[in-house]
C-alpha positions as CSV (number, residue, x, y, z in Angstrom):
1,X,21.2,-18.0,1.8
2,X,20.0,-14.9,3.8
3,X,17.3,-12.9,2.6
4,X,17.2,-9.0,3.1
5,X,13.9,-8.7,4.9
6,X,14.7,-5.1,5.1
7,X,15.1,-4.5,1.7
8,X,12.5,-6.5,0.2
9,X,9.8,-4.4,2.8
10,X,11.1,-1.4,1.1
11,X,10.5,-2.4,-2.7
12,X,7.1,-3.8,-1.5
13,X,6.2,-0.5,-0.3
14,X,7.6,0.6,-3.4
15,X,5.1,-1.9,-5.5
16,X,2.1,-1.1,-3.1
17,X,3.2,2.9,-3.6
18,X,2.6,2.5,-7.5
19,X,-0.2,0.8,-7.6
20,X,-1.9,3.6,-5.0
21,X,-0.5,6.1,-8.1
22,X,-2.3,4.1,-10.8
23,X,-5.0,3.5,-8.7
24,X,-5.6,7.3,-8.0
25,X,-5.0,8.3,-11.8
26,X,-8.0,6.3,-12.6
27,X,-10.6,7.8,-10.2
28,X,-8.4,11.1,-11.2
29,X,-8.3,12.2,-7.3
30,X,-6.0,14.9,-7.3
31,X,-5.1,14.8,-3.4
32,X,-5.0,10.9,-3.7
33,X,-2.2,11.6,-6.9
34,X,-0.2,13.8,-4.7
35,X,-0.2,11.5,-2.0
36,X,0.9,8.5,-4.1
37,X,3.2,10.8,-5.3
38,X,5.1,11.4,-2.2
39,X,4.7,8.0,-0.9
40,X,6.6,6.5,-4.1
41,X,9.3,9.6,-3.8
42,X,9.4,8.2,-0.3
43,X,10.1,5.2,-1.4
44,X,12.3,5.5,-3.8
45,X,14.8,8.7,-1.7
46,X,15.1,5.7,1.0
47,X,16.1,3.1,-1.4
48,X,18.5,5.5,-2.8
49,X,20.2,6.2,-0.1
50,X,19.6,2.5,1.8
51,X,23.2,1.1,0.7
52,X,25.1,4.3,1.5
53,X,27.7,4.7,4.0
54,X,26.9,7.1,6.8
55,X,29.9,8.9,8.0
56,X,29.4,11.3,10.3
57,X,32.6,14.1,11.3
């Protein structure tokens, strides 16, 4: 069995991304919301596109 270290980084940056959102939206920090924001969009844009063929012409 061969585990995707790769891969499973990514959705734990995903997790840790989330929980800095919810985290933020308690102390309602606006610049820490935005942040967490962009850090989960991050995330989620490289997950997206993790599995996609790159071909280049």
């Amino acid at each position: 069995m061969r585990i995707d270290t790769e891969g499973l980084s990514w959705w734990l940056f995903l997790a840790c991304a989330v929980f800095f959102l919810i985290g933020s939206i308690a102390i309602a920090d606006t610049l820490f919301i935005i942040g967490s924001g962009l850090f989960l969009a991050a995330c989620l844009v490289f997950l997206a596109g993790r599995n996609r063929s790159s071909s280049v012409d």
